[in-house]
N, C-alpha and C positions, 0 to 999 in steps of 0.2 A: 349731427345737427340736421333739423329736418329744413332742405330747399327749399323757401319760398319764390316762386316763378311772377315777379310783376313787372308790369310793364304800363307808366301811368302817363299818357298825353295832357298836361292841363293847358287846358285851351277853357275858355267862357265863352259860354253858347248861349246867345240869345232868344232863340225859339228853336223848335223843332225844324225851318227851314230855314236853308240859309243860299245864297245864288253862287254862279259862278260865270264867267262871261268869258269867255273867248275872244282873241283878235284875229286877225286874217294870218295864217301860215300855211309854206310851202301850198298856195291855191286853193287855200279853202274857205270859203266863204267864212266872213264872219257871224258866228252864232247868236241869237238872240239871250237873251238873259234866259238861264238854266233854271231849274228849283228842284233842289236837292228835298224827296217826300220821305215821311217816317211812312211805313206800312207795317203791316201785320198779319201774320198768317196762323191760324189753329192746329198744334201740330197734337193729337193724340189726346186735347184736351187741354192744352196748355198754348195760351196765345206767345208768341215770339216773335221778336221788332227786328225791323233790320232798315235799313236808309236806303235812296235807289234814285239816281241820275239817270235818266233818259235822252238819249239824243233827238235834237228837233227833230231831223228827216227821220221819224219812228216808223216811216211805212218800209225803212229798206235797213232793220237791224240786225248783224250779223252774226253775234254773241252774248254773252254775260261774259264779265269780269267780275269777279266774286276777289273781297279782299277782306281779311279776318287778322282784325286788330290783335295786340297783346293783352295779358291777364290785367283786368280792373279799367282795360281800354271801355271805349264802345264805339260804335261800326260809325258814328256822326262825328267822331271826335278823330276818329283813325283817318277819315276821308278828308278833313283840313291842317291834319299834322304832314300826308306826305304830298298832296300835289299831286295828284297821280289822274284826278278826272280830266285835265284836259287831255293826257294820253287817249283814254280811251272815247272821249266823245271827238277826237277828230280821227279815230278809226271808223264811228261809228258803232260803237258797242254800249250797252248797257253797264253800268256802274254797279256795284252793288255790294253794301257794305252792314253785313249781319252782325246782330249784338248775341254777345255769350250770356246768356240769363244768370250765371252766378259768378261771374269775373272770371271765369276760365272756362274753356273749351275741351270736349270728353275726347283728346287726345288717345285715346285707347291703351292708355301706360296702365289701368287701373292705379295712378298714384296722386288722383287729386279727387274734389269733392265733385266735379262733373263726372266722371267717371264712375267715383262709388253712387250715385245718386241717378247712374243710368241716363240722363239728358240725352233727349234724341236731336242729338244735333246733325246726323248725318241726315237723320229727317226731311229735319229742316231745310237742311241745302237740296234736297229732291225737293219738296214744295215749292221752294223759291220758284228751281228750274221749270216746274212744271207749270205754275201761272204765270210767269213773265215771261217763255216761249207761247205760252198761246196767247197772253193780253197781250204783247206787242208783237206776235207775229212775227217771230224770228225767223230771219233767210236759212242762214247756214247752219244753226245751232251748234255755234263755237261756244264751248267754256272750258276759262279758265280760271284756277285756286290759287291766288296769292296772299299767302301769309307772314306776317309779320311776330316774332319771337313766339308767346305760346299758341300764337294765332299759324305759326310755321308750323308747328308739332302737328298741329290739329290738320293740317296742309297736309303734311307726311300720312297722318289716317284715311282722307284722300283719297290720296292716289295709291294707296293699299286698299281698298274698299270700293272705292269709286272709279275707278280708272276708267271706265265705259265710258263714263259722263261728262270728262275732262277732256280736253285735248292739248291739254299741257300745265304743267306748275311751277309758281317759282317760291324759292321760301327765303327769306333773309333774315338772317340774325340766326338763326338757328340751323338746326341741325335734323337727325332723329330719335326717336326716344329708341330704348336699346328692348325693351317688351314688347311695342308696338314693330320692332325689326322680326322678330321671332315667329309672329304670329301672321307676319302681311305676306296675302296669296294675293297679289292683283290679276282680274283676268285679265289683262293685254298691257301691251309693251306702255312705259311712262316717259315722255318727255318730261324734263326737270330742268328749273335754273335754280344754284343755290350762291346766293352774296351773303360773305360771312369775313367778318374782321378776323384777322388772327388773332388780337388780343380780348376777342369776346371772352368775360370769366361769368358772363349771365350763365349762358348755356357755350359752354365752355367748347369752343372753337376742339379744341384738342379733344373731348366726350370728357364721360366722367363715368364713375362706379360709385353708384349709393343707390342700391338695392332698386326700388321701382322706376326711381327718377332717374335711373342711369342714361347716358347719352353714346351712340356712336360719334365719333368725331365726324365732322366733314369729310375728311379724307374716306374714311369708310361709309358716311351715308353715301357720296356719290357711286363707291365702289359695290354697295350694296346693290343701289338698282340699275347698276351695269351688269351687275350676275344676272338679275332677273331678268334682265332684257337681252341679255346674253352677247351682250357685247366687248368686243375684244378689244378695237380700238382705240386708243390714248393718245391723245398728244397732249404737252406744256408749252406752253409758249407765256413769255411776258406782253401784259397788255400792250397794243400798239402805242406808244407816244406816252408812259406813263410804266415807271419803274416800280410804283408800289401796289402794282397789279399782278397778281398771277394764274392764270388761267388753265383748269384741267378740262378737257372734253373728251366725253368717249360716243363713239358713233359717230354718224355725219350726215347730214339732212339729204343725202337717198335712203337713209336706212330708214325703219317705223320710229325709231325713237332719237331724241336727240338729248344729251345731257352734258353738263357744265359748269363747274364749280368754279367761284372767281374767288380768289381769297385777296382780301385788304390786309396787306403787311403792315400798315398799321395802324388799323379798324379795330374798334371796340366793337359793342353795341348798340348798333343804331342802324336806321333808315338811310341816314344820310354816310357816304362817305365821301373821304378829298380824293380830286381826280377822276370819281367816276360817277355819274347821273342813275341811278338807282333805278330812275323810271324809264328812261329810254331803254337803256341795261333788260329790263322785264320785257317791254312791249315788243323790243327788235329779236328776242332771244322765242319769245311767244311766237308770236306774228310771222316767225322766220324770215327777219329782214336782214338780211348781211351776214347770215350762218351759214 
């Protein structure tokens, strides 16, 4: 039977913009009213939407955060399903939430219609970077790719492909596709964070075997790019104050790379899980806050 990969937010959406407002935490001013813009940029001939939060203080930006919803998602719909802009406008980072023009992302499995159909999505995520480091004049040119189920897969092409451009990823719900493992030469080391339910049966926590759509399991995507980053060290440990956590890391924040797999013992499918904050989880694992 052929896998169909979806992943559908319904949310009603008023117009194209919608706001977000901040209160004062841990000393930070609070923010005036935000406005979440659709844009658009021409990639090879084909125009491509994506949504973009900007922090007030624009003259002192220090990143993109790039966050790539699931299959039949779109990037407007994905940014008020998780809550995730206030993380990054009280870092101070750019938001920015790209739409898959045909309901999925060209994952590089060659096993969906982005794929056969060639979509230049990696394109796209260079154009992104390229005018909103020079329209807001980015300090430090931080980015990072966080994806969500087949918007994860597409995560994983990434930081095989992109790794230059990134400087760190996290993917949740998902995993890596098992073609796209075969084929990924990253040129430099990849930090990773991956939050995955143990009972995810979308994209199957444990991998799966069906020919292009096959999956490495979690265990093996994070083992995959600890070979590649050549890292030796492991440790397990149960999350601090929370028994249905379990946490793999290998490396350690003197090393170049840092990686860490949290599995929800008993997480499905989803953004959200019990016991653990999803978003703080990304920004402190990014940000290397408390690693």
């Amino acid at each position: 039977m052929f896998l169909v990969r979806i992943f559908v937010i319904t949310l009603f959406l008023t117009s194209c913009v919608h706001k977000s407002v901040l209160e004062k935490d841990s000393g930070i001013d609070r923010l005036s009213e935000l406005v979440m813009e659709k844009k658009s940029i021409s990639i090879e001939g084909d125009e491509r939407t994506y949504s973009v939060l900007v922090p007030k203080t624009s003259d002192s930006i220090k990143g993109i955060f790039f966050l790539f919803h699931g299959s039949n998602g779109s990037g407007a719909e994905f940014s008020m399903g998780t809550g995730f802009n206030e993380q990054v406008i009280k870092e101070n980072y750019i938001a920015v939430y790209p739409d898959a023009p045909i309901g999925n992302w060209a994952e590089g499995c060659n096993c969906n219609n982005a794929d056969r159909l060639e979509i230049k999505d990696l394109e796209f995520v260079d154009g992104i970077i390229d005018y909103l480091t020079t329209e807001y004049k980015v300090v430090d040119g931080k980015n990072y790719a966080i994806g969500f189920s087949q918007g994860g897969l597409f995560t994983q092409r990434l930081a095989c492909e992109r790794s230059k451009k990134f400087d760190g990823f996290a993917v949740i719900a998902a995993n890596m596709s098992k073609p796209l493992s075969v084929n990924c030469t990253p040129e430099s080391k990849v930090s990773q964070l991956i939050i995955q339910g143990k009972f995810d049966k979308v994209l199957n926590y444990e991998g799966s075997d069906n020919g292009a759509l096959s999956l490495l399991s979690a265990k093996e995507t994070i083992e995959f790019w600890a070979e590649q980053n050549e890292c030796a060290l492991e440790t397990k440990k149960i999350h601090e104050g929370n028994s249905n956590i379990s946490v793999t890391t290998y490396c350690d924040e003197d090393k170049q790379s840092n990686l860490r797999l949290i599995t929800v013992l008993t997480g499905t499918h989803s953004w959200f899980f019990y016991g653990i904050n999803t978003n703080e989880e990304i920004v402190n694992f990014l940000l290397k806050k408390g690693n």
